[in-house]
DRENSEKE-740728 format. One record per residue (C-alpha): x, y, z; residue number from 1; residue in one letter. Coordinates in steps of 0.5 Angstrom, whole numbers. Layout:
! residues N
ATOM     px     py     pz   nr  rest
ATOM      X      Y      Z  NUM     A
...
END
This chain:
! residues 537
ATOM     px     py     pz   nr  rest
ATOM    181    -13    148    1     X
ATOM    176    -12    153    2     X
ATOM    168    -12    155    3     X
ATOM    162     -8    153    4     X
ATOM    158     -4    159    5     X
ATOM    152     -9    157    6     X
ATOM    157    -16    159    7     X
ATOM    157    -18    150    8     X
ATOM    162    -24    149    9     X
ATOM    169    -24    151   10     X
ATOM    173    -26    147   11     X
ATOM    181    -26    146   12     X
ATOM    185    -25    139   13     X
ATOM    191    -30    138   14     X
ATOM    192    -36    141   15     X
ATOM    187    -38    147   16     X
ATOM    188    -43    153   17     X
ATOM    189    -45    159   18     X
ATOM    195    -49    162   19     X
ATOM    195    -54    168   20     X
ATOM    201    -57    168   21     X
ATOM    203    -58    161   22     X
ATOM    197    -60    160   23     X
ATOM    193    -55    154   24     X
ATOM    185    -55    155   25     X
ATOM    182    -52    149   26     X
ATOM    175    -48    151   27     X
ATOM    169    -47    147   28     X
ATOM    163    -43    151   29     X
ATOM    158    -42    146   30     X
ATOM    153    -36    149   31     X
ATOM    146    -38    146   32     X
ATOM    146    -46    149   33     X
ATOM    150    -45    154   34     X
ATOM    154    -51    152   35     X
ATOM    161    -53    154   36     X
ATOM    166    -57    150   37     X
ATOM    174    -58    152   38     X
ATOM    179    -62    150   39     X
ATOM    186    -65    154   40     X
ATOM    192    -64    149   41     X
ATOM    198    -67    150   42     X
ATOM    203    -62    148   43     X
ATOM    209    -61    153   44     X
ATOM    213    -55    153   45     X
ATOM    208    -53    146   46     X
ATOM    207    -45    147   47     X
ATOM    201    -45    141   48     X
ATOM    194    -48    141   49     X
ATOM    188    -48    136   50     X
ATOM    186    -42    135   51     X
ATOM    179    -42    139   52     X
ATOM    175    -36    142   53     X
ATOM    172    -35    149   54     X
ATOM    165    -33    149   55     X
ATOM    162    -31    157   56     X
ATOM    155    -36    158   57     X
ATOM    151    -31    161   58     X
ATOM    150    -24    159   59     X
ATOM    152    -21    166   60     X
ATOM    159    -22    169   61     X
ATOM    163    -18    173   62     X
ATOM    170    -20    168   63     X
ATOM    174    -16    173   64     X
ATOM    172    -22    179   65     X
ATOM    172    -27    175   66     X
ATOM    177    -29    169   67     X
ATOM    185    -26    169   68     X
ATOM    189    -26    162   69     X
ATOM    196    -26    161   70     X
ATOM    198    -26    154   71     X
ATOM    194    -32    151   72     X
ATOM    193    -35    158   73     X
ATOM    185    -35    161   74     X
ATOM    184    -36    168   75     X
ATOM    177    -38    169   76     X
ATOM    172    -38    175   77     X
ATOM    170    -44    179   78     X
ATOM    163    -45    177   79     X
ATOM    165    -45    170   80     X
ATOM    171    -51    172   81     X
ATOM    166    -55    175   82     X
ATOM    162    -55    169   83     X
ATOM    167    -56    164   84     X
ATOM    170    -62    169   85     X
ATOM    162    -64    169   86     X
ATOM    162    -65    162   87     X
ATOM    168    -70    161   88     X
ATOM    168    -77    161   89     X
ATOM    169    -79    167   90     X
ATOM    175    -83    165   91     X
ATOM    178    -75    162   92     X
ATOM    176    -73    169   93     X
ATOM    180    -76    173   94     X
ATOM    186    -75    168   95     X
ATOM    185    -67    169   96     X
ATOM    184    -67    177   97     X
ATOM    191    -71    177   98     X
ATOM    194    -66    174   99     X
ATOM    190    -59    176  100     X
ATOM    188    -58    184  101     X
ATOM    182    -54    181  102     X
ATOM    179    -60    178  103     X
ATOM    182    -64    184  104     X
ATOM    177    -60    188  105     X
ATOM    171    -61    183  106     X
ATOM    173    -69    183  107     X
ATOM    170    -69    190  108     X
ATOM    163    -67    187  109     X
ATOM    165    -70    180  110     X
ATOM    157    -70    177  111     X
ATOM    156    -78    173  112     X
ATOM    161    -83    176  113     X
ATOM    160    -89    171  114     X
ATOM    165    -95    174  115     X
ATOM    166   -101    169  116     X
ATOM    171   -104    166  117     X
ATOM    171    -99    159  118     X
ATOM    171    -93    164  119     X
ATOM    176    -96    169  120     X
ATOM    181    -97    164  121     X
ATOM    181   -105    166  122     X
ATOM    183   -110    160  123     X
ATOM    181   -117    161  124     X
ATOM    184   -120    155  125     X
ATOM    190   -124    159  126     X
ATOM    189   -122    167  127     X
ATOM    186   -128    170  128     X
ATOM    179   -127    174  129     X
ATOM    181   -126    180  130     X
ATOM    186   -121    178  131     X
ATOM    181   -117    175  132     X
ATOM    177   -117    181  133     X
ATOM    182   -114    185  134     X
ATOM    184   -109    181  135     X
ATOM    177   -107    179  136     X
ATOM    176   -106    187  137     X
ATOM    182   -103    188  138     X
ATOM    181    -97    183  139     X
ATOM    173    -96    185  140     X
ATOM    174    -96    192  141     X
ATOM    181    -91    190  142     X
ATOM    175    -87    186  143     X
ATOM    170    -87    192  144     X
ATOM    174    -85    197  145     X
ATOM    177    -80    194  146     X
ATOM    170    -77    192  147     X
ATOM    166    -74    197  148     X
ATOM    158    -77    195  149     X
ATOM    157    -71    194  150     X
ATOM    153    -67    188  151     X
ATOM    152    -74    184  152     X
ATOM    147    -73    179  153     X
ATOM    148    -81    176  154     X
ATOM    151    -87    179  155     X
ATOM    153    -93    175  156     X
ATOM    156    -99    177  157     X
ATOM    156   -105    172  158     X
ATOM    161   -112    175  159     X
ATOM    162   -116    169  160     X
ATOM    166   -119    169  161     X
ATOM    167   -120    176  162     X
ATOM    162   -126    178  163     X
ATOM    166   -126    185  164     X
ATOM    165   -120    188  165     X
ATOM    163   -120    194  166     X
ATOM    157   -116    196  167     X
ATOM    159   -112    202  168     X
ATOM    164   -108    197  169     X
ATOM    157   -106    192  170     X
ATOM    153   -104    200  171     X
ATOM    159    -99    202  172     X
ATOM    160    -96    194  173     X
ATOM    152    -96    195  174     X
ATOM    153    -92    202  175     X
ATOM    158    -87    199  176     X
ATOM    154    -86    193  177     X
ATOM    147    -85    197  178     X
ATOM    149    -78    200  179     X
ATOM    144    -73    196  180     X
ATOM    141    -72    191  181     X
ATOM    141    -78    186  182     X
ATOM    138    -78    179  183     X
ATOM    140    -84    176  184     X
ATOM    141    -90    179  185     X
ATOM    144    -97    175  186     X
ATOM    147   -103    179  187     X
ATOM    148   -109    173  188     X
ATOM    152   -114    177  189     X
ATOM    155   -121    174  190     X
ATOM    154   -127    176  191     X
ATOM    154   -135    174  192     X
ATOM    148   -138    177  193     X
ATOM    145   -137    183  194     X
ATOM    144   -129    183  195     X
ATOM    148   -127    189  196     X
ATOM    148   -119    191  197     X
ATOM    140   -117    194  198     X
ATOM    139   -111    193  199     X
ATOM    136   -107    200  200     X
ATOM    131   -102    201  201     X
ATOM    136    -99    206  202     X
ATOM    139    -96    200  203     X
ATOM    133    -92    197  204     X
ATOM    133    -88    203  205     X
ATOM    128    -81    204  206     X
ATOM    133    -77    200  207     X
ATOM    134    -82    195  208     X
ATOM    126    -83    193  209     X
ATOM    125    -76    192  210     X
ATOM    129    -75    187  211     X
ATOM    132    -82    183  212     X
ATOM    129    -81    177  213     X
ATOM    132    -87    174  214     X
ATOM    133    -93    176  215     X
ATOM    136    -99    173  216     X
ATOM    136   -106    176  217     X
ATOM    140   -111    173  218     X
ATOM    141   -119    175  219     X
ATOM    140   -119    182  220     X
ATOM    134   -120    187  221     X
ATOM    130   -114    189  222     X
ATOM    125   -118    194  223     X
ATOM    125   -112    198  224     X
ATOM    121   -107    193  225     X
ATOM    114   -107    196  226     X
ATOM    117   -104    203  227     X
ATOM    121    -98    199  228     X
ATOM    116    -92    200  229     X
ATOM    114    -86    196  230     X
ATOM    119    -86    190  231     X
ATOM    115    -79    188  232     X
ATOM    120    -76    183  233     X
ATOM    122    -84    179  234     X
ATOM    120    -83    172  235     X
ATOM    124    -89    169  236     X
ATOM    124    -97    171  237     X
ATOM    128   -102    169  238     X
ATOM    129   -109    171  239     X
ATOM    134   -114    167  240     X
ATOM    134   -122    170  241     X
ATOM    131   -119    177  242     X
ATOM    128   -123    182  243     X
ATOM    121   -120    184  244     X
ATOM    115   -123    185  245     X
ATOM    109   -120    181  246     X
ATOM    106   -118    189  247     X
ATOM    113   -115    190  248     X
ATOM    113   -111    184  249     X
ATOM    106   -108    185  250     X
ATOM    108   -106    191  251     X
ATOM    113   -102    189  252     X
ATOM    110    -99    183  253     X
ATOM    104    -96    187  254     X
ATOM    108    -92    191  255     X
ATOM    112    -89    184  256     X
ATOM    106    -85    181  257     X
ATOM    110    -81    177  258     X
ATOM    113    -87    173  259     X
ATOM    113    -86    165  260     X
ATOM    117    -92    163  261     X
ATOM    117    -99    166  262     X
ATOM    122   -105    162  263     X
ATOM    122   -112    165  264     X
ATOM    126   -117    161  265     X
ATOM    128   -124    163  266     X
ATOM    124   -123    171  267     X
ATOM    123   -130    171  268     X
ATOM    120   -130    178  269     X
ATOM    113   -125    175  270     X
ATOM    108   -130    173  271     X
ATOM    103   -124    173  272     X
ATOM    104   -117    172  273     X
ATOM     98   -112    175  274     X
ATOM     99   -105    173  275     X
ATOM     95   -101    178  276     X
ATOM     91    -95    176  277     X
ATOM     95    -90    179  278     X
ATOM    100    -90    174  279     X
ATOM     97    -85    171  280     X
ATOM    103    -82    167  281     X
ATOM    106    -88    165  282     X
ATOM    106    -88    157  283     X
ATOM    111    -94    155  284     X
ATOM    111   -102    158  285     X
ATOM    116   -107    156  286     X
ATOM    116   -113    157  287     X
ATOM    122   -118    155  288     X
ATOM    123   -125    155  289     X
ATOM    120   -126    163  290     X
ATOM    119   -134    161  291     X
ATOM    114   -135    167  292     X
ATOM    108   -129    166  293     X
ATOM    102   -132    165  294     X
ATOM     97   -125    164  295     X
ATOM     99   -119    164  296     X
ATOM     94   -115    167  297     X
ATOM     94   -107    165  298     X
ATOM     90   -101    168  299     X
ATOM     94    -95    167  300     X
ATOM     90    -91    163  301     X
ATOM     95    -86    159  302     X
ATOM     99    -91    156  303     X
ATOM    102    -91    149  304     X
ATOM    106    -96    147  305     X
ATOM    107   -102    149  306     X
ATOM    112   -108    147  307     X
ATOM    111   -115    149  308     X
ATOM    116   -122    147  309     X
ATOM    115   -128    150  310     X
ATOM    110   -133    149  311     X
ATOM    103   -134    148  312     X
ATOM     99   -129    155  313     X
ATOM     93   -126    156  314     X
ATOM     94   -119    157  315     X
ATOM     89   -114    158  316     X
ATOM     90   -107    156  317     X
ATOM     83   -104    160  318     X
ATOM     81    -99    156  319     X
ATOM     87    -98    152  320     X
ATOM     84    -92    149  321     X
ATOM     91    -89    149  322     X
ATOM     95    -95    146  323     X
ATOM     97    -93    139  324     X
ATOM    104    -97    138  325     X
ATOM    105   -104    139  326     X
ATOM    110   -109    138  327     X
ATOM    109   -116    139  328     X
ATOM    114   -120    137  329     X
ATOM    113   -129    139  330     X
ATOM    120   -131    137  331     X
ATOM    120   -138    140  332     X
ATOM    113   -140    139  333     X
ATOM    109   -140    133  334     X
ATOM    104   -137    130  335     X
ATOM    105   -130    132  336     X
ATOM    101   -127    126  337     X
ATOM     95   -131    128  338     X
ATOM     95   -129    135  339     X
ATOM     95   -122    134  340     X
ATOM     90   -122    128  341     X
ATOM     86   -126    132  342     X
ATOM     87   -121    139  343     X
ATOM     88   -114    138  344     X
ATOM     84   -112    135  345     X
ATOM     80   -112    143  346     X
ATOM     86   -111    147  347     X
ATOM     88   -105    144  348     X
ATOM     82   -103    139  349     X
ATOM     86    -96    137  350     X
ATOM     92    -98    135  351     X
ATOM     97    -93    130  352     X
ATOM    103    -97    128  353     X
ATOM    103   -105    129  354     X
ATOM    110   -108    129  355     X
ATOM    109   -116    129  356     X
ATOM    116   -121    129  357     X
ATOM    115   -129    129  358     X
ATOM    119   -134    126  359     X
ATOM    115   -140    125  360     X
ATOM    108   -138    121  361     X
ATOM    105   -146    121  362     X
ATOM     97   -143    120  363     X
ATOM     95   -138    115  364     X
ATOM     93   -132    117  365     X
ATOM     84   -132    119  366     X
ATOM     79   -127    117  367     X
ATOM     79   -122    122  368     X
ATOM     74   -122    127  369     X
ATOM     75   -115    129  370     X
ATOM     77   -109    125  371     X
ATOM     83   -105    126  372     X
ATOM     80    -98    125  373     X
ATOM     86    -93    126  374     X
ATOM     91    -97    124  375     X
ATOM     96    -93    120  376     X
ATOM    104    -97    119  377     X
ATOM    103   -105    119  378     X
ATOM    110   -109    119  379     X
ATOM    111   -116    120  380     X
ATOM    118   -119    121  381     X
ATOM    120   -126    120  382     X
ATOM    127   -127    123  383     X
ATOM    128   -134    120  384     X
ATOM    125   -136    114  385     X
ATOM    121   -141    118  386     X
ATOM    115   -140    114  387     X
ATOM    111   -147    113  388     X
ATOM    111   -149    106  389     X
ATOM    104   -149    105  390     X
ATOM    103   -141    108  391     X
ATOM     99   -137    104  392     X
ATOM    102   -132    104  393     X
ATOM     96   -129    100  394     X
ATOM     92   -130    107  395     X
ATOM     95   -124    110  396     X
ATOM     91   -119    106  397     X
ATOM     86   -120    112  398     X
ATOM     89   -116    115  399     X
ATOM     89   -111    109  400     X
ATOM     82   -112    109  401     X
ATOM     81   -110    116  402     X
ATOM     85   -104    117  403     X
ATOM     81    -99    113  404     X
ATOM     86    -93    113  405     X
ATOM     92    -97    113  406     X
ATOM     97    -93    110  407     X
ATOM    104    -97    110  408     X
ATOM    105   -104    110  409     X
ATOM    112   -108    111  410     X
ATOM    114   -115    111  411     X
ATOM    120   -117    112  412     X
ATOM    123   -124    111  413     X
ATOM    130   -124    114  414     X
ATOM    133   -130    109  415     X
ATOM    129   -132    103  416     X
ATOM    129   -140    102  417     X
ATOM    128   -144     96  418     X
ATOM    120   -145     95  419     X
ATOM    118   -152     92  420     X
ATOM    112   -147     90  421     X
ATOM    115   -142     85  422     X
ATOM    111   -140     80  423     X
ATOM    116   -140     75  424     X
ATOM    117   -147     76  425     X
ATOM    109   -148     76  426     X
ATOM    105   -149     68  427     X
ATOM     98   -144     72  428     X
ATOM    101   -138     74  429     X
ATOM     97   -134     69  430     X
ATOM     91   -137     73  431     X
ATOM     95   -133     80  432     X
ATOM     90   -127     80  433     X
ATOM     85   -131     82  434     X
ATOM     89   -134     90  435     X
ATOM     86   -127     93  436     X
ATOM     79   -128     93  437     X
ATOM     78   -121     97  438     X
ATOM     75   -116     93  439     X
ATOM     76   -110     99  440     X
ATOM     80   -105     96  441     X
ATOM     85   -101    100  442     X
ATOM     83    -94     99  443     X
ATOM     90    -90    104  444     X
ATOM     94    -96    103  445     X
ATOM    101    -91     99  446     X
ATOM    106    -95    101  447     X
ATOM    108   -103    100  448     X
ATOM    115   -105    101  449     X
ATOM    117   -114    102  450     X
ATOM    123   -115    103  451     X
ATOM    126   -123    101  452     X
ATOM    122   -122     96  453     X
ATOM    121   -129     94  454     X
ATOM    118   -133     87  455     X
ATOM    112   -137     92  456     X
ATOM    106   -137     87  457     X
ATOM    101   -135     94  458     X
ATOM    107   -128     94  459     X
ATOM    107   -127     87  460     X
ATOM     98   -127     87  461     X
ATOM     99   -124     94  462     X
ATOM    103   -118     91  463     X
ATOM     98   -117     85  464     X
ATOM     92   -117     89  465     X
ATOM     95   -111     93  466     X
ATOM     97   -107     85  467     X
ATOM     90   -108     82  468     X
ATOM     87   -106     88  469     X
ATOM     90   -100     91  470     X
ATOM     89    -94     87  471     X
ATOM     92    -90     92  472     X
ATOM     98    -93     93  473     X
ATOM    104    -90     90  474     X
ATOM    110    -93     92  475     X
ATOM    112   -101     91  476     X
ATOM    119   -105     93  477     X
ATOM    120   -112     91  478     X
ATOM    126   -113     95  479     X
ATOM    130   -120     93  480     X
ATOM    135   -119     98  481     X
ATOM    135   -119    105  482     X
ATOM    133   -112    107  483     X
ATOM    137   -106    102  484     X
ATOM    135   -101    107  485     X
ATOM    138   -104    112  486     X
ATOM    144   -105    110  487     X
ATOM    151   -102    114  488     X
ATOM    151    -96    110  489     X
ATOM    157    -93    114  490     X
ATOM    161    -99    111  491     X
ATOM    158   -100    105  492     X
ATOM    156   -107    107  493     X
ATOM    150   -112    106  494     X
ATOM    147   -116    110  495     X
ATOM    149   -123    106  496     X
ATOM    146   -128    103  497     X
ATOM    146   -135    102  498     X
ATOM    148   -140     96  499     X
ATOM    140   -142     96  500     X
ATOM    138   -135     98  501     X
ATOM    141   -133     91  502     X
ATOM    138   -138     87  503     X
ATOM    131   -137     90  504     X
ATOM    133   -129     88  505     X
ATOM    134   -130     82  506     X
ATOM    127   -133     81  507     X
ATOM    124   -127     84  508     X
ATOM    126   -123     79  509     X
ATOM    124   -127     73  510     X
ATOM    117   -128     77  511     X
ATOM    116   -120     78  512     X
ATOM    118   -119     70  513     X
ATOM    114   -124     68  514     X
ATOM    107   -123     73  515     X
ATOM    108   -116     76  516     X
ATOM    111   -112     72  517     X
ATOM    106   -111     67  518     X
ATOM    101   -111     71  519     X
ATOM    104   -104     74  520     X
ATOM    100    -97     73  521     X
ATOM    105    -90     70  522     X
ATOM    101    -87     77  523     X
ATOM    106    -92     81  524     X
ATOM    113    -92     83  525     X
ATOM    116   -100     82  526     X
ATOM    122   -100     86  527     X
ATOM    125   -107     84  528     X
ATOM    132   -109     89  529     X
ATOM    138   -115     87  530     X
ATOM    143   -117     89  531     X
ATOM    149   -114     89  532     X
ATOM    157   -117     90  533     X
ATOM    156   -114     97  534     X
ATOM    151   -118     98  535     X
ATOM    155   -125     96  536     X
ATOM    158   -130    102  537     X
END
């Protein structure tokens, strides 16, 4: 055994391994990536391991300084322990710094300390609240004060379930944690009712704002956010059920010019949003449930993606000319599918992908005033199958016939429902073809997948229309249940259907037999799903 003269890989024939107090870690240093794994095992007076090599991560190491062998025993440098000890769970972490004063030492400067019930090893299965919040305080505050505040990279404190801790506990944690160099910042506190704890500005002092990349903020007030100065290396925002006024947000934001990711969801206290201009880098906005907004008012010129839940808005993307993804989903109000086919094609003209979500379609689906030129994947999802009876679904070809290079196209209908309209109950369903009065042909449009397929006349008419006058189109599902491809692979299980879901299934596929089936080119490869005994209550 020994090293080559250029510093190639060190490695040891036998049994490798480091012992720390019969402990046994087992050490793999993969040269190329540099990456780290190790593993704690148990195995007491066991003088054997997993065979393992050891490989040096840089090329040029003086061996003779850094690494001692005894037999099958490996001395490692600091630096690399640290590492290693970086690279653990914290919960693993703490375990290796009890047993060895090498990990002890590195503990003080433990990289990621992520306190929570999971990760603190608390279990409120039978404990009583107020026992659980103090042994929730006892062990953060052991682990605190045994940690120096020094080399934290990422700082997580997440109450639940604690809905009385106090907030003087979460400012001298905060103080602790403050000290240098933070990445990443979550406080996601727990209460029932009036939020209690008040984010201050205090805590993103000049060290903080230069370098907190990340900062989640969840079920607190966050008044103080316009008086925070520049915060010149944050990249990612999110707030989670967070008092602030939209006046106290825009604040903050002008001085986070480096913002690339912006989420708010249930801030109730936002009723307008203004995304000033100087967001030059920010590519994602994520708007979540904020029930008081009333216009949403963007000018950051560069974004790409943006999602919005909640209920009927103004929103104005400015130019938009950058916005290729939107998700819009109207979950509590109806007719998010009007909405959007009436509105977005002004608010974000050069749209890609288009993912719509509603649960209650009361209108059919109108001409399109404007056009969705660069529109490539279309879905709409129905979660419910709150579709009003009289919905045509043959309307939707509007949307079709106003995105001229339409390449994908997906409806989902979460529960297929018994229709009064099926056409196999019906005695004209030979006149169908002639529901869908458009003559527009689809020309990129390659690939149709329906999901809930049902027996209604106007999706049998709706279905036809697309075969007859699509040439291009090469791949189509008829899917009678509620989502094959989404189905819980892992443990071969099916999204269920209900008694009525079945039977509405049944006539589906008797519909597509009789009035699709037929009408089906060689070029085209018709994919038709039933349901199976997973998928039975």
């Amino acid at each position: 055994m020994g090293t080559s003269e250029e510093g190639e890989a060190l490695s040891i024939k036998g049994q490798p391994e480091i012992r720390i107090n019969g402990e046994v870690i087992i050490l793999s240093i993969e040269l190329d990536r540099v990456s780290l794994a190790m593993e704690l095992v148990d195995v007491g007076d066991k003088s054997t391991c997993l065979e393992t090599p050891i490989t040096s991560p840089c090329q040029h190491v003086d061996y003779c300084n850094c690494s001692e062998l005894t037999g099958s025993q490996v001395q490692l440098p600091e630096d690399i322990l640290h590492r290693i000890h970086a690279l653990m769970p914290m919960q693993d972490a703490a375990q290796a710094a009890c047993v060895s004063s090498d990990f002890l030492r590195s503990w003080r400067s433990y990289p990621k300390l992520i306190l929570c019930m999971d990760s603190l090893g608390i279990k409120e299965d039978s404990a009583k609240k107020d026992e659980i919040t103090r042994d929730f305080i006892g062990r953060v505050e052991q682990i605190m004060q045994n940690h120096s505040g020094m080399g934290v990279k990422k700082f997580s404190l997440q109450t639940y379930p604690c809905s009385d801790l106090h907030p003087s506990y979460v400012d001298h944690w905060l103080q602790i944690a403050a000290k240098l160099g933070i990445e990443e910042l979550e406080l996601l506190m727990f209460g029932h009712g009036d939020i209690k704890y008040n984010f201050p500005c205090s805590f993103l002092s000049s060290e903080w704002q230069s370098s907190v990349q990340s900062f989640i903020l969840g079920h607190c007030s966050f008044h103080s956010a316009a008086q925070i100065g520049c915060m010149g290396s944050l990249k990612f925002l999110d707030l989670r059920s967070v008092h602030v006024t939209g006046e106290e947000l825009y604040g903050f934001l002008s001085n986070a010019c480096a913002l690339e990711n912006l989420y708010l969801s249930n801030c109730k206290d936002i009723t307008f949003l203004k995304i000033p201009h100087l967001l030059q880098r920010l590519n994602i906005l994520h708007v979540f449930g904020c029930k008081n907004l009333e216009m949403i008012d963007s000018s950051a010129p560069n974004l790409s993606t943006f999602t919005y839940a909640g209920r009927p808005i103004n929103i104005s993307l400015g130019d938009a000319l950058q916005v290729r993804k939107v998700i819009f989903r109207r979950d509590y109000s109806p007719d998010a599918v009007y909405y959007a086919s009436t509105k977005l094609p002004f608010i974000a003209p050069y749209l890609e992908t288009l993912v719509l979500s509603t649960r209650h379609e009361k209108v059919n689906t109108p001409p399109l005033f404007g056009r969705f030129l660069h529109l490539k994947y279309l879905e709409i999802q129905a979660p419910a199958p709150n579709f009003s009876p009289d919905y045509d679904f043959c309307s939707l070809v509007s949307f079709l016939d106003a995105s001229p290079t339409l390449n994908t196209f997906i409806l989902r209908i979460e529960m297929p429902t018994i229709r009064a309209d099926s056409i196999v109950d019906a005695s004209d369903g030979d006149s169908l073809h002639q529901r869908c009065v458009s003559e527009r042909c689809h020309d990129n449009l390659k690939k149709v997948m329906i999901t809930g397929f049902c027996s209604a006349k106007s999706m049998i008419a709706l279905t036809v229309h697309i075969i007859e006058k699509t040439k291009s189109l090469e791949c189509l599902t008829l899917d009678t249940t509620r989502g094959h491809d989404r189905r819980y692979v892992n443990i071969d299980k099916c999204l269920r259907l209900s008694k009525d879901a079945l039977v509405e299934a049944e006539k589906a596929l008797v519909a597509i037999r009789r009035y699709v089936e037929g009408r089906v080119p060689s070029t085209l490869n018709l994919k038709v799903i039933e349901p199976c005994s997973k998928c039975i209550y």
